[in-house]
SEPAFI-56252 format. One line per 2 residues: for each residue y, z, x of C-alpha. Coordinates in nm, 2 decimals. Last residue first. Layout:
BEGIN
Y/Z/X | ...
***
This chain:
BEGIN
-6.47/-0.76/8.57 | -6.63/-0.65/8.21
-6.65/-1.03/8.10 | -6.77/-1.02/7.68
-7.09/-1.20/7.57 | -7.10/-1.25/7.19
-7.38/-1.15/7.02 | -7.21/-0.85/6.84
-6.81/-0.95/6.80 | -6.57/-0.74/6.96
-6.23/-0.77/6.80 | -6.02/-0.56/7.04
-6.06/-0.25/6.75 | -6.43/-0.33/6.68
-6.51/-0.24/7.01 | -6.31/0.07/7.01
-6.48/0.21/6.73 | -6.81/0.11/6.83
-6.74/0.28/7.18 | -6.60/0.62/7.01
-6.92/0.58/6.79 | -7.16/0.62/7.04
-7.45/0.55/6.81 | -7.57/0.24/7.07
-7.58/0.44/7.34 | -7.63/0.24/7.69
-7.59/-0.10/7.53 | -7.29/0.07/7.36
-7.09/0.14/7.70 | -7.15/-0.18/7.84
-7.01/-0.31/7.46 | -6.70/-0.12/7.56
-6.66/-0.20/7.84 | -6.67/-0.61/7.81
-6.46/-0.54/7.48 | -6.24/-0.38/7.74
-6.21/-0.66/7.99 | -6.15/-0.94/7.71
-5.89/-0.74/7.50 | -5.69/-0.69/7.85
-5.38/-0.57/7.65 | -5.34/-0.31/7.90
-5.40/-0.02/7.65 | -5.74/-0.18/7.60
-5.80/-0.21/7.94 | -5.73/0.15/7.95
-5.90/0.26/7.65 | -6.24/0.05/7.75
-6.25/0.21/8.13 | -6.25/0.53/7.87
-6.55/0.37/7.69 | -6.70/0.27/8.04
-6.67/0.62/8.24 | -6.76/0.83/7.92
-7.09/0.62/7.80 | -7.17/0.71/8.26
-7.51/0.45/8.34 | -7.33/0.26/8.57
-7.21/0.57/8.79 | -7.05/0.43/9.13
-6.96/0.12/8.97 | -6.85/0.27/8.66
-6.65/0.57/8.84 | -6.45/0.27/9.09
-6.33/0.09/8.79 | -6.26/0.40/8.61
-5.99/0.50/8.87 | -5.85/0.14/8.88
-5.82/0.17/8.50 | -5.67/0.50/8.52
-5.40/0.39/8.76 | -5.29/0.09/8.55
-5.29/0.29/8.25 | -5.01/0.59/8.39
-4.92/0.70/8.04 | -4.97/1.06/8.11
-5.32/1.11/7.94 | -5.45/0.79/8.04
-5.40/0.89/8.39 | -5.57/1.24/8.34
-5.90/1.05/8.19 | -5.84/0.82/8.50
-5.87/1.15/8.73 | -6.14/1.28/8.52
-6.31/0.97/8.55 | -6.28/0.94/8.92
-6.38/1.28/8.97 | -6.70/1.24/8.80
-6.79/0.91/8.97 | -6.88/1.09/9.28
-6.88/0.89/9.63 | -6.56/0.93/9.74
-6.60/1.32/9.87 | -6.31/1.49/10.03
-6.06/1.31/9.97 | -6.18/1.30/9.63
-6.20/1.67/9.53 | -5.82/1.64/9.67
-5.71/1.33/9.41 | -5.90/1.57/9.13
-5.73/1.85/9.22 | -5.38/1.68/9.23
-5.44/1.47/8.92 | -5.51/1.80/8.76
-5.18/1.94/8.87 | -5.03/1.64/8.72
-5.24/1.63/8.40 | -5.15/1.96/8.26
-5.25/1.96/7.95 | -5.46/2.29/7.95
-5.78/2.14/7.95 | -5.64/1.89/8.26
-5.61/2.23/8.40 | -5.93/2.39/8.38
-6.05/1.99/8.51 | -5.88/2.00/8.80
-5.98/2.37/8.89 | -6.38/2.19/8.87
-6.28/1.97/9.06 | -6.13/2.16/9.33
-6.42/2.38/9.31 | -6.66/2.13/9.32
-6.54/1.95/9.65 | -6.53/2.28/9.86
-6.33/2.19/10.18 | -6.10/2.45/10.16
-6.36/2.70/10.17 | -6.27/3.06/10.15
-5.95/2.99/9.98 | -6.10/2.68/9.75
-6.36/2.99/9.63 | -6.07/3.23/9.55
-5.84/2.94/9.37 | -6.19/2.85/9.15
-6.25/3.27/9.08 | -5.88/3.32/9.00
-5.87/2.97/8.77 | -6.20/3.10/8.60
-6.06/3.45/8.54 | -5.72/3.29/8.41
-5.92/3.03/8.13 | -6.16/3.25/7.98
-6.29/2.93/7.77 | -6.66/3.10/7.78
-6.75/2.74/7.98 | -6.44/2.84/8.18
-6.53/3.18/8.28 | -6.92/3.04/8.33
-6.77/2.79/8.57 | -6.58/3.06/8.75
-6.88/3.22/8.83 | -7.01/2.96/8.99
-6.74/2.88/9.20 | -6.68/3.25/9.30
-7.04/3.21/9.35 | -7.10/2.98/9.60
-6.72/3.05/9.82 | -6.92/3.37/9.91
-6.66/3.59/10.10 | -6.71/3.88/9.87
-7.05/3.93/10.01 | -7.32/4.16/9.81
-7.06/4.27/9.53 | -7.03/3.85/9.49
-7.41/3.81/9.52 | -7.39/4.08/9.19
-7.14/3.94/9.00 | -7.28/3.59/9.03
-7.62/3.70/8.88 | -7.44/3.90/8.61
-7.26/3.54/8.46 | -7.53/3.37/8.49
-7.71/3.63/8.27 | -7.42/3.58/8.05
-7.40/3.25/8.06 | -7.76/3.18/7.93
-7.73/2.82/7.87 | -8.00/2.71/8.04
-7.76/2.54/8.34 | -7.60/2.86/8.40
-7.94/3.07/8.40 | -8.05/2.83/8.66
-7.72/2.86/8.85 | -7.71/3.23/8.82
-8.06/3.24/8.97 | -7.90/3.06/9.28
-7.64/3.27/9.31 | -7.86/3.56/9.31
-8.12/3.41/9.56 | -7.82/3.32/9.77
-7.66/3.71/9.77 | -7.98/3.87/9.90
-7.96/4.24/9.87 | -8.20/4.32/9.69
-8.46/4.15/9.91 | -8.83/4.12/9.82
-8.71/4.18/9.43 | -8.43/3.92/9.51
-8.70/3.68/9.62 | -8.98/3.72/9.34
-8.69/3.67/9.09 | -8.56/3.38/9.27
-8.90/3.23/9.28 | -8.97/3.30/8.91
-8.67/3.14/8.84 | -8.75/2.84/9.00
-9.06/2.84/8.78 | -8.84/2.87/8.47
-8.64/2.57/8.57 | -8.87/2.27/8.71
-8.55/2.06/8.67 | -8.64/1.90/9.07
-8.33/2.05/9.15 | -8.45/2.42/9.04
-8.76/2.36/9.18 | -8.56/2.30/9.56
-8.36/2.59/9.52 | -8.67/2.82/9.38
-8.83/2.69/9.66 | -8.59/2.81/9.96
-8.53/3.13/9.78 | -8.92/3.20/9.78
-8.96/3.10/10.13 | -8.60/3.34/10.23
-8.76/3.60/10.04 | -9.05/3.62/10.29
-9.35/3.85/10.14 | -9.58/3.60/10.08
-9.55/3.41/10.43 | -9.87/3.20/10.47
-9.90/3.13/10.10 | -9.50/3.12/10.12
-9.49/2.80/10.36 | -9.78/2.65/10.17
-9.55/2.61/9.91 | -9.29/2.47/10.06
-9.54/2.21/10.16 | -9.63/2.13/9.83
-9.26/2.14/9.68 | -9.16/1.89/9.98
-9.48/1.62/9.86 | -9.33/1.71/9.46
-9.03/1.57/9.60 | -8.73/1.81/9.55
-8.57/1.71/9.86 | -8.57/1.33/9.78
-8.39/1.38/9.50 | -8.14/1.64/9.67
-8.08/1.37/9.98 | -8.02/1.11/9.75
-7.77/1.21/9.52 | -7.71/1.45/9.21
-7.36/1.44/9.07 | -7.11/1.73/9.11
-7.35/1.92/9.26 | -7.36/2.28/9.13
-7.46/2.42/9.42 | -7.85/2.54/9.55
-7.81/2.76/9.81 | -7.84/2.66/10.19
-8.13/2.88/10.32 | -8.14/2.72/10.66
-8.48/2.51/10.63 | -8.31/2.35/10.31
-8.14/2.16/10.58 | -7.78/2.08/10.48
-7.65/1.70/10.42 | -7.32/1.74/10.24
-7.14/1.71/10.58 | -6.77/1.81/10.44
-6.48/1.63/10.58 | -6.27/1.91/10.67
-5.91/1.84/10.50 | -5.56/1.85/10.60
-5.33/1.96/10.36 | -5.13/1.82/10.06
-4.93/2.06/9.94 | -4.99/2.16/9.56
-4.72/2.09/9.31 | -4.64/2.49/9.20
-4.81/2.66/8.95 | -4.76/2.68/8.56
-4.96/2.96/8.43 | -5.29/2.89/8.24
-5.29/2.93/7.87 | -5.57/3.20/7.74
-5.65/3.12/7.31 | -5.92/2.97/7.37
-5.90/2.73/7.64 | -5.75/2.41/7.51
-5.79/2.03/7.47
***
């Protein structure tokens, strides 16, 4: 795996330091922006009900010119997938407010997740001229950077947003996996393990991590990282076909036939499932022990 034709510099093993355990739970009351979670959970399903959109609603029909009400619903359309009409909010909210560095962000984000990078990519340059301190979008931003495979930019933008917040989750994540694109596993390991500490309950991490594991010979770690990713995320092909490398690696031909054929009753075309099935001598029909 690369990045273009950019190769990230060779840093120093990371210190391990003393983390803030993040409270994920913000009130969409104070203006949080929408992030680029990791995984979705709960709290953001339940906060894009269409029973919260209503009321948010009635909040700007008694407040039409309040950018903080449009920003506020954009965020919580923008969970609920209702893109273009989040848009419309941030771009109601930003022309109330030129100057509002959340609304921008949060546009980026939409724009981000349609696939129009380089309208992202503007949004987050202009919340970051707003407030240079705004962990959001150097995170954001340094996404786009690595989606664009502009691998130094996105390593400045995730190293500035870890400085701000040191607690930030995401950005240690997402770091991890710029380097584990570059081949280096240990340093990715790192950001991965920290992106952990602070958060358990992803199953992204945990098969990054294991992905890393595999990667460096270290099977018996992996496994026990994709253990934990398929029970958090049942649903993940990559969590149970990689779970089916490792067990395969192991010489557990039971365990990762059991994986693999997890992983095919969720896609049955996924061919890097089919291939490992049929390599540990899975048989269709027959019922394989994942655990």
């Amino acid at each position: 795996m690369t990045l273009g034709t950019q190769t990230l510099p060779r840093r120093e093993r990371p210190v391990r330091r003393a983390l803030l355990l993040l409270a994920f739970a913000a009130s969409l009351a104070a203006c949080k922006t929408v992030q680029t979670a990791i995984s979705e959970d709960e709290d953001a399903a339940q906060a894009a009900s269409p029973a919260n959109i209503a009321s948010l609603s009635e909040v700007i029909q008694r407040n039409p010119n309040d950018p903080q009400a449009y920003n506020v619903r954009g965020s919580v359309l923008g969970r609920a997938g209702k893109r273009e009409e989040a848009l419309a909010d941030f771009n109601r909210a930003v022309a109330l407010d030129p100057n509002y560095a959340q609304a921008y962000a949060n546009r980026g984000l939409v724009h981000r997740q349609m696939n129009r990078l380089e309208l992202a990519l503007a949004d987050y340059n202009r919340a970051i001229a707003i407030d240079p301190n705004y962990a959001v979008a150097y995170l954001g931003r340094g996404i786009v950077y690595r989606q664009q495979r502009q691998a130094l930019p996105a390593l400045e933008d995730f190293n500035r947003a870890i400085q701000i917040r040191p607690d930030n989750a995401q950005a240690y994540y997402n770091r991890g996996l710029l380097y584990q694109a570059q081949n280096q596993h240990q340093y990715a390991i790192d950001d991965f393990t920290t992106a952990l500490g602070v958060s358990q309950q992803k199953a992204e991490p945990y098969v990054a991590r294991g992905l890393s594991y595999l990667a460096i010979g270290d099977v018996k770690s992996a496994a026990s990282d994709l253990d934990e990713a398929v029970q958090l995320e049942p649903q993940s092909l990559t969590a149970w076909t990689s779970r089916g490398l490792a067990y395969e690696r192991l010489g557990d031909k039971e365990k990762a036939a059991g994986s693999y054929a997890r992983a095919m009753n969720i896609s049955q075309s996924h061919e890097p499932a089919k291939q490992g099935f049929a390599r540990v001598g899975g048989r269709l029909g027959q019922a394989y022990q994942a655990f």
